[in-house]
N, C-alpha and C positions, 0 to 999 in steps of 0.2 A: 690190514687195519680197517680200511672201508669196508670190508664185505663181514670185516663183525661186530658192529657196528649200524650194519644196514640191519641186521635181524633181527634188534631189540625196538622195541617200542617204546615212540620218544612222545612227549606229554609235555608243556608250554606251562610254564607257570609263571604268575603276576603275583606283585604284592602291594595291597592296596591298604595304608597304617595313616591315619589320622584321623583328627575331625575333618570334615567336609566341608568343602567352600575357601575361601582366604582367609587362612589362620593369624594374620597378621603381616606386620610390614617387613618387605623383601621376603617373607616366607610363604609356602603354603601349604594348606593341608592338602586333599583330596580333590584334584576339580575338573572337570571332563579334559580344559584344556592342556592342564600337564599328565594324561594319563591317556588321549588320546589314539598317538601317534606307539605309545609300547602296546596299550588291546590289540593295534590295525597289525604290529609286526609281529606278537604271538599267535593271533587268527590266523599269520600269512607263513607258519612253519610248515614247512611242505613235510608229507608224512607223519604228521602229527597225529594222533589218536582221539586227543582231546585238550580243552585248558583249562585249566585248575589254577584258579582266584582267590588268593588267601587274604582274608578281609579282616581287619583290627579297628574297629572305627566305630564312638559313640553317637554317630547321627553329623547334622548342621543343614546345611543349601537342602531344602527338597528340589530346589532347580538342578542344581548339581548332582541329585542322586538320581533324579528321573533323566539325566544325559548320559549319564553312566550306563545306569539301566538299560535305557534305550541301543545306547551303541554297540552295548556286550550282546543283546539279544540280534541286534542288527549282524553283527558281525557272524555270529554265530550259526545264522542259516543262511548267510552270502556264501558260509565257507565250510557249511554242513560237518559244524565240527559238535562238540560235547562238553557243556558247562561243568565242569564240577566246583565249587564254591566251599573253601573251607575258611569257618571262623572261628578267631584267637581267642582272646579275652572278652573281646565284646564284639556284637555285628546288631546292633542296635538304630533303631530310628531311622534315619536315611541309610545305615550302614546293614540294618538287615532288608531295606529297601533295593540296594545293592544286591547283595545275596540271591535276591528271586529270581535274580537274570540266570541264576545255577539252574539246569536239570536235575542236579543232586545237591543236594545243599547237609555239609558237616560239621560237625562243633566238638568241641570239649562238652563232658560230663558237666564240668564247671563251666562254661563261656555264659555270657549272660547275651541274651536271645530275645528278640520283638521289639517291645517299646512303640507300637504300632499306634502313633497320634502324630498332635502338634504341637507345638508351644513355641509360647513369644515371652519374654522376661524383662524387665525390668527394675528402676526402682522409682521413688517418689522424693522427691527434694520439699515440698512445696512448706512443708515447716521450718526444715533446715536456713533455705531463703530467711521466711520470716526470722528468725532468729539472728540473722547476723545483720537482718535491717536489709537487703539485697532487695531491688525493685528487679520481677520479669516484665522485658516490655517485647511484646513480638508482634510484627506486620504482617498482614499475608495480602497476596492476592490468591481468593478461591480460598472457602469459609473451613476446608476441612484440612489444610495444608499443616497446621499443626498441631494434628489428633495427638491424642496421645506425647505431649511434652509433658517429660518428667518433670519440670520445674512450674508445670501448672494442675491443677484440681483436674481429675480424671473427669469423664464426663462419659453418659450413661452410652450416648448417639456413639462415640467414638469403641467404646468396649463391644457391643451390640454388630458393628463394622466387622473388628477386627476378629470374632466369633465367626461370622457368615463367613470370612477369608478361612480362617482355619478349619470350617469343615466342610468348604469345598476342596480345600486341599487335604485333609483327611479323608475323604472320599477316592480320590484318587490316588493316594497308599492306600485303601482296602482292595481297591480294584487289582492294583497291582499284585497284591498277597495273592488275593481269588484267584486270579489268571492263572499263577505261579503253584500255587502249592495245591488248588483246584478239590478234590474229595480226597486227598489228602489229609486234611485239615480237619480233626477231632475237637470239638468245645469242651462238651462233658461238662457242660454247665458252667462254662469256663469263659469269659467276654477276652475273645481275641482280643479285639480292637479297642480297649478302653484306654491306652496307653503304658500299660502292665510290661512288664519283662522276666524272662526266666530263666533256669538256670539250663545247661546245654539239655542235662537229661530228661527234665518233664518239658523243655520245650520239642525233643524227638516224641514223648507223647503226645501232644498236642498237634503235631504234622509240621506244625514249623521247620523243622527240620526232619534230611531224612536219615541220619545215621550218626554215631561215637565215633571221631579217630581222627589222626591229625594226616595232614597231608602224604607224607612219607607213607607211615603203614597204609594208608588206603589207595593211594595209588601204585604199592607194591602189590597189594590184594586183587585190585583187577586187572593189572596189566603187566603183571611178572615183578619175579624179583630182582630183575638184571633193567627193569624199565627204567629210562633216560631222561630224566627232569629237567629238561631245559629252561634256566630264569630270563625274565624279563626283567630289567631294571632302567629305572631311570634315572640317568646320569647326574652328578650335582653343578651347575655349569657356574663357569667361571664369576658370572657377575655375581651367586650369592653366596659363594664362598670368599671374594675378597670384601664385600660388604655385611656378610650375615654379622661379622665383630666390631662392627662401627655402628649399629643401630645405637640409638640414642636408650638408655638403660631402663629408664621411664616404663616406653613403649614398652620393650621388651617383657620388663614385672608384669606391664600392662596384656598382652598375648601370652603371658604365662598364666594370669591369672583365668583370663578367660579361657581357655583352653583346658584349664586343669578343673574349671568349676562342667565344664561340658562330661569329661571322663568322670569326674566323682557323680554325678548324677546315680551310677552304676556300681558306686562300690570302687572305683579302680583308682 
């Protein structure tokens, strides 16, 4: 049994499915620290060929997606292994940030692909107050401590701020793209980086990606048809499985809503 078994060619897969960052309470989506320790024991498959990272995930944390980032490339020449990087429905914003830690990076014909920016959302109260008669009264020490309160008049100094933040950190997802997909990368008159997203197949034109097919068939395609998919997974531990059905309901609508207005960005 061991010696037929030794002749196939075995290949480390991860599955990395959410928004990124803390999806809400007692839950989380994607975040270096729950996904840490399954990359270091996929890297550390002895005989391994390669690992192949199937990514489902409409963006969130750019902190969260450049630790990711980081550790998968980290790992990956501590243990001179071979990225391959397949994405589902969506591998967008931090999630196609994600992605570029692939050598090869794959999608569906359909998967919706880039979204290469930033963004910070909110809403405005400041009528709504006036209308139910509500006085906002806010103290600070240090004059810029409450930029940006939705329950106060936006202000030009505070937008102007949060702009210089976003595209210094824009800047550094284009870097990362560059690095990643290098002369690779076709415009064709086409602005990468405006924040845009595409569908799997004109983003393989465009270099974003480098091939059609899902996991299975492509790693049947270069490493036999007898090749050994070994998963990584990460376990659901006991604390939030006997608490994930006591969250207070609220919350929950509340992390659902958020969560679901992140994926629909995308159509999904």
């Amino acid at each position: 049994m061991f010696s037929f078994f030794k002749k196939k060619k075995i290949v480390a897969h991860i599955k990395l499915n959410g928004v990124i960052g803390n999806a809400g309470k007692f839950k989380q989506g994607i975040d270096f620290a729950g996904q840490e320790e399954i990359i270091e024991k996929a890297f550390s498959l002895k005989k391994a060929k390669a690992v192949a990272i199937t990514i489902n995930s409409p963006g969130g944390s750019p902190v969260q997606s450049h630790l990711i980032y980081k550790f998968i490339r980290a790992q990956a020449k501590k243990n001179k292994m071979k990225v391959m990087i397949f994405a589902e429905d969506v591998a967008a914003s931090g999630g196609y940030l994600i992605a570029c830690a692939g050598d090869e990076i794959y999608a569906n014909s359909s998967s919706i692909i880039g979204s290469i920016g930033v963004i910070y959302s909110s809403f405005g109260f400041t009528e709504l107050i006036k209308k139910i008669g509500v006085e906002r009264r806010v103290h600070t020490a240090g004059k810029n401590k409450s930029s940006l309160d939705p329950f106060q008049e936006e202000k030009s100094e505070d937008i102007e701020r949060l702009k210089n933040i976003q595209l210094d950190l824009h800047k550094d997802f284009i870097k990362v793209v560059e690095e990643s997909r290098g002369a690779k990368l076709k415009t064709d008159g086409i602005e990468l980086f405006s924040g845009e997203f595409w569908a799997g197949s004109k983003a393989k034109e465009l270099g974003l990606i480098d091939g059609l097919g899902n996991a299975n068939e492509i790693l049947k395609e270069k490493f036999g048809e007898d090749v050994v998919i070994k998963k990584f997974e990460k376990p659901k531990g006991w604390f939030s499985k006997k608490f994930s059905s006591s969250i207070n309901q609220v919350d929950q609508l509340a992390n659902i809503l958020e969560e679901r207005s992140i994926w629909q960005r995308y159509g999904i």
